[in-house]
Legacy VTK file of the C-alpha trace (Angstrom):
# vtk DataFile Version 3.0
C-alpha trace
ASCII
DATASET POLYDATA
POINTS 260 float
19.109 16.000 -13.241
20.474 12.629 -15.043
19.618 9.385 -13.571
22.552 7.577 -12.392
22.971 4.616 -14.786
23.775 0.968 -13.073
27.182 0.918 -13.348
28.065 4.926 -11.600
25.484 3.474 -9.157
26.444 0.415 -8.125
30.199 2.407 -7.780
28.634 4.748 -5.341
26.986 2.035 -3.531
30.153 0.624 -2.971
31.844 3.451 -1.675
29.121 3.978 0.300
28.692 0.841 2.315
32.416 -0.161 1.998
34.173 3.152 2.965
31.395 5.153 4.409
32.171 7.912 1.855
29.645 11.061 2.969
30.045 12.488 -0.862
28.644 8.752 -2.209
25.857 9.182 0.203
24.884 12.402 -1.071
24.900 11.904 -4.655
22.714 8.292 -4.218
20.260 10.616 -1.981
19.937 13.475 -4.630
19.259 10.359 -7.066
16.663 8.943 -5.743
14.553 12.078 -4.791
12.446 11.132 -7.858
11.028 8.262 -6.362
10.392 9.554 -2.691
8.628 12.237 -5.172
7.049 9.426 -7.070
5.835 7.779 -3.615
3.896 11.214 -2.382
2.235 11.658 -5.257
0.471 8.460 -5.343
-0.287 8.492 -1.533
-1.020 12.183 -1.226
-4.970 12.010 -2.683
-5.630 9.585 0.527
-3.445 11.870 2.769
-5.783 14.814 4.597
-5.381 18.321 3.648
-3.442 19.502 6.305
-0.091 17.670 5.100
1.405 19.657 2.298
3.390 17.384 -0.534
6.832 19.006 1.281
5.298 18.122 4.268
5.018 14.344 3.027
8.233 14.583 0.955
10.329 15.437 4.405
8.718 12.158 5.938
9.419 10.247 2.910
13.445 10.982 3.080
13.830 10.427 6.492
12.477 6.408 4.810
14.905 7.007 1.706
17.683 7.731 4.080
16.610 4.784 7.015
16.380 2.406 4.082
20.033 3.505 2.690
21.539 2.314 5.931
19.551 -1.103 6.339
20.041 -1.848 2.642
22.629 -4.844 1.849
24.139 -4.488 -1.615
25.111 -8.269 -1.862
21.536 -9.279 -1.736
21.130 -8.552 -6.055
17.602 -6.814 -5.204
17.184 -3.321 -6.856
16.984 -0.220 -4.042
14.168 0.801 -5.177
11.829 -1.966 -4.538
13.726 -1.907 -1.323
12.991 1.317 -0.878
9.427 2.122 -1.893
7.546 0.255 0.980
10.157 1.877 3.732
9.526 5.556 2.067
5.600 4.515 2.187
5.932 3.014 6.288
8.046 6.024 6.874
5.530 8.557 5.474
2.494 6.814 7.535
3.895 6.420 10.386
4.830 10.434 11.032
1.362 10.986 10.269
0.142 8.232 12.546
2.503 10.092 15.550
0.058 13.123 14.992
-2.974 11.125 15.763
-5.086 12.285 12.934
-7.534 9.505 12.830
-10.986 10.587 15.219
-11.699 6.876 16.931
-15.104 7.549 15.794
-13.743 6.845 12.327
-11.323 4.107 13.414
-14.783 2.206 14.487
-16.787 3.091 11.428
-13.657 1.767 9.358
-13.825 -1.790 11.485
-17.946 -1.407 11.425
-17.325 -1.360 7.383
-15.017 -3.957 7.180
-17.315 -6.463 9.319
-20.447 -5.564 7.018
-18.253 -6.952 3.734
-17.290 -10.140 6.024
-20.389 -11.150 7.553
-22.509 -10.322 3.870
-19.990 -12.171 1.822
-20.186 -15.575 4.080
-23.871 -15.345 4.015
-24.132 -14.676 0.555
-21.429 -16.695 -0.549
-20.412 -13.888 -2.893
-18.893 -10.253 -2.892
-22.374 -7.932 -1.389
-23.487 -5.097 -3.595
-23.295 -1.432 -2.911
-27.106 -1.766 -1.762
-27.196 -5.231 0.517
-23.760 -3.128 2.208
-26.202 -0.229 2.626
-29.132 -2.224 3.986
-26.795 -3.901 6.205
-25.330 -0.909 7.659
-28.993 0.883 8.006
-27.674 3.432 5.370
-28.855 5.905 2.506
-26.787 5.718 -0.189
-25.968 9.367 0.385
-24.612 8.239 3.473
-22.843 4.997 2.483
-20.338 7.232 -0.258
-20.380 9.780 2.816
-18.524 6.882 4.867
-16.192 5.753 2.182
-14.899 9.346 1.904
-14.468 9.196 6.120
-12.452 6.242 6.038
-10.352 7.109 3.353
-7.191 7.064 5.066
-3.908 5.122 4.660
-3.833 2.646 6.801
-7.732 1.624 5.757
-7.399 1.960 1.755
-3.491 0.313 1.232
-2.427 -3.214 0.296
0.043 -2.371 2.740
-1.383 -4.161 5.568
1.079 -6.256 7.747
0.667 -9.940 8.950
3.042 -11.618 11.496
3.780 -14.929 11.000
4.566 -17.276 14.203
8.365 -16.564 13.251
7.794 -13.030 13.882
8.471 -11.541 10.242
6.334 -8.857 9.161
5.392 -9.295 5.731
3.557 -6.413 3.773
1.206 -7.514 2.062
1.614 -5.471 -1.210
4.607 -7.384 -1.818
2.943 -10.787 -2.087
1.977 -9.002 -5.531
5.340 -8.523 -6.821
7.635 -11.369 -7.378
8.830 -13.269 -4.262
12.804 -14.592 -5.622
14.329 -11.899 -2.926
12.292 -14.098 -0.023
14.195 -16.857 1.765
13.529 -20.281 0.471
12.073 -21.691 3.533
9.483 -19.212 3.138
8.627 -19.621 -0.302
6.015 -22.072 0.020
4.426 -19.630 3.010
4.351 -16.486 0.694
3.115 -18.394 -2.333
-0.043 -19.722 -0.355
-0.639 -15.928 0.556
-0.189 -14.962 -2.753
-2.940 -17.538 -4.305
-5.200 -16.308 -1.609
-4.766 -12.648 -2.619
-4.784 -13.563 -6.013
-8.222 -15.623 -5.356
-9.791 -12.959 -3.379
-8.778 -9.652 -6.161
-10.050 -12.011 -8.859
-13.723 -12.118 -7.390
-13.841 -8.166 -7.263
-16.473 -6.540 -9.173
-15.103 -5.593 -12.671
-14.479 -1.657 -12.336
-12.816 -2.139 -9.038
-10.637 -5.361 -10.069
-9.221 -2.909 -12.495
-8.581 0.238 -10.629
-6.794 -2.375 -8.166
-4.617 -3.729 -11.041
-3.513 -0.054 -12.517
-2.877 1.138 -8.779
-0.809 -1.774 -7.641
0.396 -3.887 -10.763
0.798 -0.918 -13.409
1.778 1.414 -10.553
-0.730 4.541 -11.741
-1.605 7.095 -9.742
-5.755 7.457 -8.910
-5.625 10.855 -11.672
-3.663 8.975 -14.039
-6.438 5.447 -13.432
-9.526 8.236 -13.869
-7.874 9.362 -16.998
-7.591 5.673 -18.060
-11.484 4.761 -17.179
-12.725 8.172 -17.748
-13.643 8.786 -14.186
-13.288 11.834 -11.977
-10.506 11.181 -9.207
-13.023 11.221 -6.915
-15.214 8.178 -8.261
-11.800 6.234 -8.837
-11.116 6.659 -4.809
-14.430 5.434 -4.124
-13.713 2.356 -6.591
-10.513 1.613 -4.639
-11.817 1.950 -1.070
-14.463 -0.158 -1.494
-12.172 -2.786 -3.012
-10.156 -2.442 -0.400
-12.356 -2.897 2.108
-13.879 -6.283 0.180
-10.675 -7.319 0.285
-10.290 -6.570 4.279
-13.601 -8.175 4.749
-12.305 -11.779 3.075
-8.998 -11.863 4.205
-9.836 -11.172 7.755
-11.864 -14.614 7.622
-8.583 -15.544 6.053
-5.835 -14.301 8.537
-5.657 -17.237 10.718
-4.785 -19.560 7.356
-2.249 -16.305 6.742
-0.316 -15.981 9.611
-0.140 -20.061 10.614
LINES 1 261
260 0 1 2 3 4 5 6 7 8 9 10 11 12 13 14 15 16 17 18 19 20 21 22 23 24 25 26 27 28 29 30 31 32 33 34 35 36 37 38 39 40 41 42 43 44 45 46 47 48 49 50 51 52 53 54 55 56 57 58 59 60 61 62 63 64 65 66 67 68 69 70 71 72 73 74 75 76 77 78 79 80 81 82 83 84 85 86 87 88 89 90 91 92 93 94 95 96 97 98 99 100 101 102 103 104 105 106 107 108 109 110 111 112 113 114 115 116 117 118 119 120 121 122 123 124 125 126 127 128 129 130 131 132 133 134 135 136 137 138 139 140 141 142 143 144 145 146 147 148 149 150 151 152 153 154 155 156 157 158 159 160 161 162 163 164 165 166 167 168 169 170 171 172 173 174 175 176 177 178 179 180 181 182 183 184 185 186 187 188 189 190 191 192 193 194 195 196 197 198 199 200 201 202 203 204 205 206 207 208 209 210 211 212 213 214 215 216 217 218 219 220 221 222 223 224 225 226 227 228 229 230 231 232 233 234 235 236 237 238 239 240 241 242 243 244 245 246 247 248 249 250 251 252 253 254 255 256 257 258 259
């Protein structure tokens, strides 16, 4: 299939939203497959075994579709950054409905989290793999053991969501792309996030900083990051959950300066 080029798109688009035309719909759907394709396959390594990729891809157009109808045309954003973080919140939250997550691993996941926190204010630093270990009364055997457990979306994703006073959720991966769709009375607000973020990714220990980079800025998949660092899959998940959950540790002493 050929990709739609701007100008047959933006025509469709405005059949679409201006006449309701079923045929426009269709042929903007069948377009962007792709990228609801795209979406599973970088989401699918963290996704248990249970969901097939059709499984994931079915979730991921009922997103594609919701975010079709909520989209505004006039706004001069692209659909597909648009679109991405809706086929993403779509895909999670179908899985969420299931109740996959044992709360035995919900509470190892927040036991983690606290451990980075509470050893990077008393150290004044990020902790190593070992004073985390130590801290938790764990082998390291057992310490990669629990970053495998709590390997699961809503754990290992910049896609956290803060609530401001106003009542906006803001997703967090988006403070890492550019900010000129965001209204301008909360420019300043998503600037100071972004610095923060910025600040707190920065301070990551070298091998994660990067795998953090390629998986968010460059947009790589975790086989296509291993490839890049010469790492099995495997060792680049580890990499990114424990980044993740540095970064969860920081910000959490952070979220009150977030959402104010």
């Amino acid at each position: 299939m050929v990709e739609l080029d701007s100008a047959t798109e933006k025509l469709l688009w405005d059949k679409y939203k201006s006449d309701n035309c079923q045929q426009a719909k269709e042929e903007l759907i069948l377009n962007y497959i792709p990228l609801v394709k795209y979406v599973v396959s970088k989401i699918i390594v963290k996704i248990p075994d249970k969901f097939t990729f059709d499984d994931l891809l079915s979730y991921g157009l009922l997103g594609l579709m919701d975010a079709m109808e909520r989209f505004d045309i006039k706004r001069g954003i692209k659909f597909s950054t648009y679109a991405v973080p809706r086929v993403k919140g779509a895909i999670y939250d179908e899985i969420r409905k299931l109740d996959w997550v044992p709360q035995s691993v919900r509470r190892k996941s927040k036991n983690l989290t606290a451990a980075y926190s509470s050893l990077r204010k008393k150290l004044g630093r990020n902790p190593t793999d070992e004073e985390v270990q130590k801290e938790l009364g764990l082998s390291q055997k057992e310490f990669y053991k629990l970053l495998t457990e709590v390997n699961i979306p809503e754990n290992v994703s910049l896609e956290s969501l803060f609530t401001p006073r106003e009542g906006d959720k803001i997703e967090l991966k988006d403070l890492i792309s550019d900010s000129e769709d965001k209204e301008p009375d909360n420019l300043f607000f998503y600037d100071e996030i972004k610095d923060i973020l910025a600040k707190t990714i920065d301070k990551l220990p070298e091998k994660e900083r990067l795998v953090v980079a390629l998986y968010y800025y460059d947009d790589l998949t975790l086989t296509e990051i291993g490839e890049v660092m010469e790492l099995t899959t495997a060792r680049i998940s580890q990499l990114h959950t424990k980044a993740i959950f540095r970064l969860r540790g920081h910000l959490s002493r952070k979220k009150d300066v977030l959402i104010s």
